[in-house]
C-alpha positions in Angstrom: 24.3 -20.8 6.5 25.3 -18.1 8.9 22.3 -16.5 10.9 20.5 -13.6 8.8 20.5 -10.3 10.6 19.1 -7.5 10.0 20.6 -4.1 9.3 19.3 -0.9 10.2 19.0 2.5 8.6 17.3 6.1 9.8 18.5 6.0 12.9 16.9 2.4 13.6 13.3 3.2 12.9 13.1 1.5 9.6 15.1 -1.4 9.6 16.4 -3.1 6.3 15.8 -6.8 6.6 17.6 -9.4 4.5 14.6 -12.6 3.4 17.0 -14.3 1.6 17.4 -17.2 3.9 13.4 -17.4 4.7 14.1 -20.9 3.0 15.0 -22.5 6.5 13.4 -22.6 9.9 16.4 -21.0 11.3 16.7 -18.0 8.5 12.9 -17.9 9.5 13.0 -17.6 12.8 15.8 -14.7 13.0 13.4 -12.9 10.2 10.3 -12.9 12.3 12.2 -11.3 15.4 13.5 -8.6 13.0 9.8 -8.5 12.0 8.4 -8.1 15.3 10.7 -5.6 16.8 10.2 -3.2 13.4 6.2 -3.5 13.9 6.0 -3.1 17.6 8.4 0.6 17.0 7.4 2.0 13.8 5.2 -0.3 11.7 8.2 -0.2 8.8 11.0 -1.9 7.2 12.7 -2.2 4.3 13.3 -6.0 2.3 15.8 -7.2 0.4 16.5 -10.6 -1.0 13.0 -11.0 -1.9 13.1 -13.0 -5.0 10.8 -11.0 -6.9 12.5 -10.4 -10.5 14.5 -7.3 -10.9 12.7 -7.3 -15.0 9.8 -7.8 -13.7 10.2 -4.6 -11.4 11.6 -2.6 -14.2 9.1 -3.8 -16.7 6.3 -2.6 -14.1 7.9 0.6 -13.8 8.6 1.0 -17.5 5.0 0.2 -18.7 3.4 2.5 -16.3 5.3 5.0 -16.7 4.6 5.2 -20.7 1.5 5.3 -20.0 1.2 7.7 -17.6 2.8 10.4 -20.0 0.3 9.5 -22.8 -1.8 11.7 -24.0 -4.6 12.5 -21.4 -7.7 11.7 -24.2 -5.9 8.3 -24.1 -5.5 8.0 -20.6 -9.1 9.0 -20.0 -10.4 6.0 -22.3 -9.9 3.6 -18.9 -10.7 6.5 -16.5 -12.6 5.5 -13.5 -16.5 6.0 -13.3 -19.9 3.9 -12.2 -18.9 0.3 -11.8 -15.4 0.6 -13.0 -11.9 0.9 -11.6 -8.4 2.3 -13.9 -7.1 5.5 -14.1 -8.2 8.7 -12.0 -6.6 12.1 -12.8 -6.8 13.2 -9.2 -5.7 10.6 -6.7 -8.4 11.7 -3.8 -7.2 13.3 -0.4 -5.6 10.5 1.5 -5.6 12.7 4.8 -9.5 12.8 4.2 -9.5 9.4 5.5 -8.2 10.5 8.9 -10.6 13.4 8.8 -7.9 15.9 8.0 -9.4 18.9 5.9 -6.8 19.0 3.2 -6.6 19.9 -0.6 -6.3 16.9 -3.3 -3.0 15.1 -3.3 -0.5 15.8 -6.3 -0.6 13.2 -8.2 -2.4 10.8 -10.6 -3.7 7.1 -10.3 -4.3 3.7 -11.7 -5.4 0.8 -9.9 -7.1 -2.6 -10.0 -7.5 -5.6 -7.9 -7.2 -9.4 -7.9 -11.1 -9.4 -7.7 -11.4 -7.0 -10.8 -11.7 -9.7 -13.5 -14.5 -11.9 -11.4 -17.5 -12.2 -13.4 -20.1 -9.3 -12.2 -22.3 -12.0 -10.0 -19.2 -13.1 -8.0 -17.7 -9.8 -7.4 -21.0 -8.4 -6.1 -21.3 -10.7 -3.5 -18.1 -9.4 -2.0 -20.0 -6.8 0.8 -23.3 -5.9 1.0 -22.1 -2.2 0.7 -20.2 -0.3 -1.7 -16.4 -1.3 -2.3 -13.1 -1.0 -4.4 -13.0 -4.6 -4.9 -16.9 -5.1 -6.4 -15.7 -2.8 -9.2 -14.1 -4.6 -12.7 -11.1 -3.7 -14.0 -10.8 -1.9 -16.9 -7.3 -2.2 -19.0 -5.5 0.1 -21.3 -4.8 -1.1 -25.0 -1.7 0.9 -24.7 1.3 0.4 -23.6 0.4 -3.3 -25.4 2.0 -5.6 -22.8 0.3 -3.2 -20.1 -2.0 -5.8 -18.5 0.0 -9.0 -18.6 2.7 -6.9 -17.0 0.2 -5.8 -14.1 -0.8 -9.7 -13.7 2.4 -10.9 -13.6 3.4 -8.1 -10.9 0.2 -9.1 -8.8 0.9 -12.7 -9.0 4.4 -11.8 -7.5 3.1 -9.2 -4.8 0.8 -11.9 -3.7 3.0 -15.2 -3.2 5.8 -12.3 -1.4 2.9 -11.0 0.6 1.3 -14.2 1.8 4.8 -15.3 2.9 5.3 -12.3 4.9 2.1 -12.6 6.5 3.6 -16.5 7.6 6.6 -14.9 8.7 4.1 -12.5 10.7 2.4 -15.4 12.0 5.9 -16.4 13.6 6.4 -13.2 14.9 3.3 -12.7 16.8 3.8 -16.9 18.2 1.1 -18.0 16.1 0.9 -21.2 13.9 3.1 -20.1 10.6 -0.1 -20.5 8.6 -2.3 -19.0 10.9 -3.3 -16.3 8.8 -3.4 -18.3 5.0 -7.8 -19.1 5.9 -7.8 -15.3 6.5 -6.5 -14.5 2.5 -8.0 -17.4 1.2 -10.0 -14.9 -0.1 -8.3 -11.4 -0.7 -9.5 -8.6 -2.2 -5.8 -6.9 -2.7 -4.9 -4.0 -5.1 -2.6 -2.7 -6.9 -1.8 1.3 -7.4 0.4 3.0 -9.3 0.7 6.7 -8.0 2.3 9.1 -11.0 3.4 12.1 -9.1 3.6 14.4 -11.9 6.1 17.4 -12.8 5.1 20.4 -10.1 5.0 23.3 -12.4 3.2 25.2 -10.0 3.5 25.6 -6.2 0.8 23.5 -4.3 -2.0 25.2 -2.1 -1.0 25.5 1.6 -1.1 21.7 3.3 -1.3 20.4 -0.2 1.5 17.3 -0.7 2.0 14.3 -3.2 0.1 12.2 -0.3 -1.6 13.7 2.3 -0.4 12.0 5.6 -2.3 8.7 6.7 -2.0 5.7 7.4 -2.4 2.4 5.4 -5.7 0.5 6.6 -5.9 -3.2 5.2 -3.0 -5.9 6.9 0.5 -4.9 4.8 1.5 -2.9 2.5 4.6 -3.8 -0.2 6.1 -0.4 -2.2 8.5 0.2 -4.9 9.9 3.7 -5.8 10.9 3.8 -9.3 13.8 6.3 -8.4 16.1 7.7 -5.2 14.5 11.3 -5.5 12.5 9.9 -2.6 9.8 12.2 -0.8 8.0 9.1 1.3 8.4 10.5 4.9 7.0 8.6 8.2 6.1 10.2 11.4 8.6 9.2 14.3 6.4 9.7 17.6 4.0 12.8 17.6 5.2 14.9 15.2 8.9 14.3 14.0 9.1 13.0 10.5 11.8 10.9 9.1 13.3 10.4 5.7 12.4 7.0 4.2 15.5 6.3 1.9 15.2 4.2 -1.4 17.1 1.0 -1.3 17.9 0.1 -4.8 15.9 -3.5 -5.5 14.2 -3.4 -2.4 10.7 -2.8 -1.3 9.2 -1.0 1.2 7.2 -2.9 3.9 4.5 -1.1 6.3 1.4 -2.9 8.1 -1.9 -0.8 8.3 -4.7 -0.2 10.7 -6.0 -3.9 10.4 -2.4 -5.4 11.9 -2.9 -2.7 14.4 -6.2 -4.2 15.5 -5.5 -7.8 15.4 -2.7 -7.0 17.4 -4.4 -5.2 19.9 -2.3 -2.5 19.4 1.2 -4.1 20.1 1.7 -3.7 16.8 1.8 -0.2 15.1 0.3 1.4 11.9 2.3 4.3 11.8 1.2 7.4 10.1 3.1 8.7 6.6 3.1 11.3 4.0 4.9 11.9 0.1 6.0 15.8 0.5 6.7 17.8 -2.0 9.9 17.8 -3.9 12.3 21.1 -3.7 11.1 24.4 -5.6 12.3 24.3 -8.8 12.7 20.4 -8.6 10.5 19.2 -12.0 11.3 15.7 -11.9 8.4 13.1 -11.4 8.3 9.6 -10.1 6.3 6.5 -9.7 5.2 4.3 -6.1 3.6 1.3 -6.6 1.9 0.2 -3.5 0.7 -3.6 -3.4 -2.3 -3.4 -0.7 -2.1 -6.8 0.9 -6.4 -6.8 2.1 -7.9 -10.0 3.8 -11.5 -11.7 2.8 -13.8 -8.8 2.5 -16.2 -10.0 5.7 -12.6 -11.1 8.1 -13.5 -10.3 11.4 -11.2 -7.4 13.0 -11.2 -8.8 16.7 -7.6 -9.6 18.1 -6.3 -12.6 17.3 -4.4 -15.7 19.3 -3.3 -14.3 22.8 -4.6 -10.6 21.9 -7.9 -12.0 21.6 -10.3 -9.7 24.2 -7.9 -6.8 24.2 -9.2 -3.4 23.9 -9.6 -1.9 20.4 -12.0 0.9 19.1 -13.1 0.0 15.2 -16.2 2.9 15.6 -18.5 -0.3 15.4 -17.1 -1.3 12.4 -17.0 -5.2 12.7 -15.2 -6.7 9.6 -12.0 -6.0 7.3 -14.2 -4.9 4.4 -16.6 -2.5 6.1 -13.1 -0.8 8.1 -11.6 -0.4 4.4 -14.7 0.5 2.9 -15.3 3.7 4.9 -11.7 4.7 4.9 -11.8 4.8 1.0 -14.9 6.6 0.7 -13.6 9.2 2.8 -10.6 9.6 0.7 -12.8 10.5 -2.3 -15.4 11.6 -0.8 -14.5 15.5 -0.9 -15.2 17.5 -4.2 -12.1 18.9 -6.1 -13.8 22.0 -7.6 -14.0 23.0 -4.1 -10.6 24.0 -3.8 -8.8 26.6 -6.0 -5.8 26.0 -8.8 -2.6 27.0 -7.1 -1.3 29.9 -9.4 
């Protein structure tokens, strides 16, 4: 088999890489390099030859979608309150989580995670403090195949996501499975983000996602579409285009790579702008949040171990999550005004 390369788009700063020969220690090897020069530049690449099902993908896509345009009394059956994660008709102010002052992001959400079925008792032993993961999930009785479509899409997200973390493992010249006692555990999620027909023009520093970065160890997203709007931030304030690549996913690592790393690795900051005036289309993301056991210490790892890293006292992966989401949602909506 010929050695995999990888290919490069936007001007090399996201870099398309081919896993289609991850099979073989050689394939393997020329994957992690790929791997380690996108993460130590801009945190981002692109994957193909992934070996998730393309029906699967579009069954995802196509499920959520119906829902989504359902009638909002329906929608608001599963909505998210005390106890309970589904669907929220705002999706919180992501830049809140960077303490950014901004209005609510355009667009709608429904999540759940791998821990969300747990009985009560084991689900509220995950953090003494409040989380995203102690909450159960709560599932739509329409569309009817809606939740064996979201299982089967978070069984695939994980096995894809705990092979990319071995292939990180390489990358970093750590043991392949260094990282598998780490997730023996997860607390992963899964969100769809609906960003809705804009109608109206947004408030001023109002987007689809308020810019941020990720915060857990990876991130794997699917676009349903090429209208694209997902922008990362190239140095200190030039962003860049992230194009769709039909079948593939989107790959970024968040604030806890960042740390383990010791900062060699990046989690780059990244936004979802508006579309064009006059542009009413919507479209889906569907972000698979890749998040360690709840109480993983955030130290550097292997030879990082004792480098420098600033976590505001925060000590474990659960506690550094935990805060970032509560910021996120923290902020009131009524406080800001309808755009006219």
């Amino acid at each position: 088999m010929a050695e995999q390369q990888a290919v490069t788009v936007v001007e090399g700063f996201v870099p398309v890489i081919d896993l289609s020969s991850r099979d073989n220690a050689a394939g393997r090897k020329t994957i992690a390099e790929a791997i380690n020069r996108a993460c130590a530049s801009s945190g981002f690449f692109t994957i193909v030859g992934h070996g998730v099902p393309a029906e699967l993908i579009e069954r995802m896509c196509a499920t959520n979608r119906e829902f989504f345009t359902l009638p909002d009394t329906v929608k608001e059956l599963v909505a998210h309150r005390p106890g309970v994660s589904g669907f929220r008709r705002l999706g919180g102010s992501t830049a809140h989580s960077l303490d950014l002052k901004t209005p609510p992001d355009l667009c709608e959400v429904f999540s759940a995670h791998v821990t969300g079925d747990l009985p009560d008792a084991e689900r509220n032993r995950l953090g003494d403090y409040w989380a995203s993961w102690k909450l159960a999930n709560v599932w739509p009785t329409l569309p009817a195949d809606f939740e064996s479509t979201w299982h089967e899409y978070i069984a695939a997200m994980t096995e894809l996501a705990g092979d990319l973390m071995r292939l990180f493992a390489l990358a970093l010249d750590l043991e392949e499975h260094f990282f598998d006692r780490i997730f023996a555990n997860h607390v992963s999620s899964v969100a769809v983000n609906y960003y809705f027909a804009q109608h109206h023009s947004p408030l001023p520093g109002q987007l689809r996602r308020g810019e941020h970065t990720d915060w857990g160890s990876l991130t794997i997203l699917y676009q349903d579409t090429d209208i694209g709007g997902l922008q990362v931030r190239h140095g200190t304030g030039e962003w860049q285009d992230v194009p769709t690549i039909p079948g593939g996913f989107i790959v970024n690592i968040g604030d806890l790579m960042a740390l383990w790393t010791a900062g060699r690795w990046v989690s780059t900051m990244h936004r979802v702008i508006n579309p064009e005036l006059g542009n009413t289309s919507s479209r889906l993301s569907i972000p698979f949040f890749y998040l360690p056991d709840h109480d993983a210490a955030i130290d550097p790892i292997g030879s990082f171990a004792g480098g420098d890293h600033d976590a505001l006292g925060i000590t474990t992966a659960g506690q550094w999550i935990s805060r970032k989401m509560q910021k996120t949602f923290a902020e009131d909506p009524a406080d800001y005004r309808s755009a006219d």
